[in-house]
C-alpha positions in Angstrom: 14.6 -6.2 2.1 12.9 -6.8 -0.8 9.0 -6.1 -1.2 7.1 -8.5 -3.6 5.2 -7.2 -6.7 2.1 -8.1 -4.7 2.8 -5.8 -2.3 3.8 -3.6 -4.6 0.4 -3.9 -6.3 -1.4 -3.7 -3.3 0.2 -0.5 -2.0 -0.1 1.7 -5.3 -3.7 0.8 -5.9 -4.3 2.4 -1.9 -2.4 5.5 -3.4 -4.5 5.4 -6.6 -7.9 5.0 -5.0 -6.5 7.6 -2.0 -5.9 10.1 -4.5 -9.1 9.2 -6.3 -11.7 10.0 -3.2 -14.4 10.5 -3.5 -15.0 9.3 -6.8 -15.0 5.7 -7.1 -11.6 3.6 -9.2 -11.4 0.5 -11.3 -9.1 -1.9 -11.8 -9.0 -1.5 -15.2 -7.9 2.2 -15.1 -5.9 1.5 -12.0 -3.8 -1.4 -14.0 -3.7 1.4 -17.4 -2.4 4.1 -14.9 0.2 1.7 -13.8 0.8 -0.2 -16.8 0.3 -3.1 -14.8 -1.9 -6.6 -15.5 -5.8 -6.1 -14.4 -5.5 -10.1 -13.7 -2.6 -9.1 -10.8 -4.6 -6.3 -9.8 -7.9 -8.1 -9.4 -6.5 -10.7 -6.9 -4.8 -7.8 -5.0 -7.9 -5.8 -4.9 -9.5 -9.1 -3.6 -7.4 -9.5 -0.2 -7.8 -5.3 0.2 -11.4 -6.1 0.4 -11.3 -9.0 3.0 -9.0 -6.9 4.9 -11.1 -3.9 5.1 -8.9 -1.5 3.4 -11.4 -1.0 0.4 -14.9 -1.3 -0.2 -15.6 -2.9 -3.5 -19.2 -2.2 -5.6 -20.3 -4.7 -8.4 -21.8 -4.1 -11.0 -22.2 -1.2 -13.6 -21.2 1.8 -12.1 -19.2 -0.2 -9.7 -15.5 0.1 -8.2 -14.0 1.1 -5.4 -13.3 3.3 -2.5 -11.7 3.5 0.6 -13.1 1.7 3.2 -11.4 3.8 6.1 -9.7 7.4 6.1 -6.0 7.3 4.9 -5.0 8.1 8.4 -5.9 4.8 9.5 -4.2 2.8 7.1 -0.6 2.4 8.4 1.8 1.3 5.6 3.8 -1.2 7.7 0.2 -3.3 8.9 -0.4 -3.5 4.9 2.9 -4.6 4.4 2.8 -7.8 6.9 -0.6 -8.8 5.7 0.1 -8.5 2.0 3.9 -10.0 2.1 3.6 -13.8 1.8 6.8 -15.0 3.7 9.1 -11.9 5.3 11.6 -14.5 5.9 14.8 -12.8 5.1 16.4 -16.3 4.9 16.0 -19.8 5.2 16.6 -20.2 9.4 13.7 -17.8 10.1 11.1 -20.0 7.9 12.0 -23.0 9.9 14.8 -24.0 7.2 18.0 -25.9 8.5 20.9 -24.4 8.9 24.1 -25.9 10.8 24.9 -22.9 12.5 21.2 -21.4 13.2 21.4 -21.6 17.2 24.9 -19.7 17.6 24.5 -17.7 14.2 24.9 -13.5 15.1 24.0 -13.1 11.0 20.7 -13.9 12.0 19.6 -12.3 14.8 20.9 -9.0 13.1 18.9 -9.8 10.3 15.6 -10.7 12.5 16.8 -6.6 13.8 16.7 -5.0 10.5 13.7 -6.3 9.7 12.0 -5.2 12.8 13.7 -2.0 12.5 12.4 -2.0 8.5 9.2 -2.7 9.5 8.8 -0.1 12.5 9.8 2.8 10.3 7.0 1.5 7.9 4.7 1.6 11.0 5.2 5.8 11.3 3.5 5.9 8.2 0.0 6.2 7.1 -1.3 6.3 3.4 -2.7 10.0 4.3 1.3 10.5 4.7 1.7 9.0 1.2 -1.2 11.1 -0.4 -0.2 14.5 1.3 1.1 17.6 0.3 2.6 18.9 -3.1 3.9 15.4 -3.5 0.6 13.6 -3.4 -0.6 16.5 -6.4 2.0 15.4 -8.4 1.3 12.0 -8.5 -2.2 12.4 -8.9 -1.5 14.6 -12.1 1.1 11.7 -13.3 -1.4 9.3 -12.8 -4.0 11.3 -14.9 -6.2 12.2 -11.9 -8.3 14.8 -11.5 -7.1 17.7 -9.3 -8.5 17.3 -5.9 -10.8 20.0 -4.1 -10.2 20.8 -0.8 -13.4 19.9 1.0 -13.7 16.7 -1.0 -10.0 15.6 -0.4 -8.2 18.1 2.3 -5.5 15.3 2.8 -4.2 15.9 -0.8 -4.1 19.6 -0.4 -0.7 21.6 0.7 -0.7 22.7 4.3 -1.5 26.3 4.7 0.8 29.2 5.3 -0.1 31.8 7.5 
C-alpha cells in the first residue's frame, strides 16, 4: 500500500499544526518546514478545512488551528477521505479483469487493505504528537518547545 503525496501532505501539516497549538500555523512556514510546494499545501489545507479537521483564519494575522483535539482525529478516517482511489488494483475500481469472480489474489488484497486500514484506525494524531517523540519532531521542525498546560499531549508521561 502506497499513500499518495496528498495524503502525505495532508497528514504532516495535522502533525505541524498539532505540535504548533495553540499558536496559530501557515502554509507558508508549514511548506518551508517540509520543504514542500505552498501551491500542494494550499489545496490540502483546503479539503482539511471542509472536513473539519482545521479551522482556517483569513487575513493578516491569519492561519490555522486545530479544529478538534488530537484525540479525535483518527489517522485511518484521514486517510480514506484524503486518498483519492484505495483501489489496490484494477478489479476493485470496477476494471475488467478475466478472472475477477474466481480470483483468491483479490479478495486477499481487499484483506490487507482492511487490515492496513484498521491498524491506522487505533491511531489518533494525539498518538502521533505524544511523548519524547512528538518533542523531537517539533524541535526538527523548528517549533517552539511546548508548555505543559498549553500542550499536555506533547509532554512525556510522568514517572512516579
Amino acid at each position: 500500500m502506497r499513500l499518495t503525496r496528498y495524503t502525505d501532505y495532508a497528514l504532516r501539516t495535522l502533525i505541524y499544526v498539532g505540535l504548533h497549538e495553540p499558536r496559530q500555523s501557515s502554509i507558508a512556514e508549514i511548506a518551508r518546514a517540509y520543504g514542500i510546494s505552498e501551491s500542494h499545501l494550499t489545496k490540502v489545507v483546503h479539503q482539511l478545512g471542509r472536513l473539519g479537521l482545521i479551522r482556517t483564519i483569513r487575513g493578516r494575522g491569519g492561519g490555522m488551528r486545530l479544529a478538534k483535539s488530537p484525540a479525535e482525529i483518527v489517522v485511518g478516517v484521514v486517510v480514506r477521505q484524503t486518498e483519492e482511489d484505495l483501489a489496490l488494483v484494477e478489479c476493485f475500481a470496477g476494471g475488467s479483469c478475466l478472472i475477477t469472480a474466481p480470483c483468491r489474489l483479490r479478495r486477499a488484497l481487499g484483506e490487507a487493505l482492511l487490515a492496513f486500514l484498521a491498524v491506522l484506525d487505533r491511531y489518533t494524531l494525539a498518538d502521533l504528537l505524544g511523548g519524547n517523540e512528538g518533542i523531537e519532531i517539533a524541535t526538527l521542525l523548528g517549533l517552539p518547545f511546548p508548555m505543559t498546560e498549553v500542550a499536555p499531549h506533547l509532554c512525556p508521561p510522568t514517572k512516579l
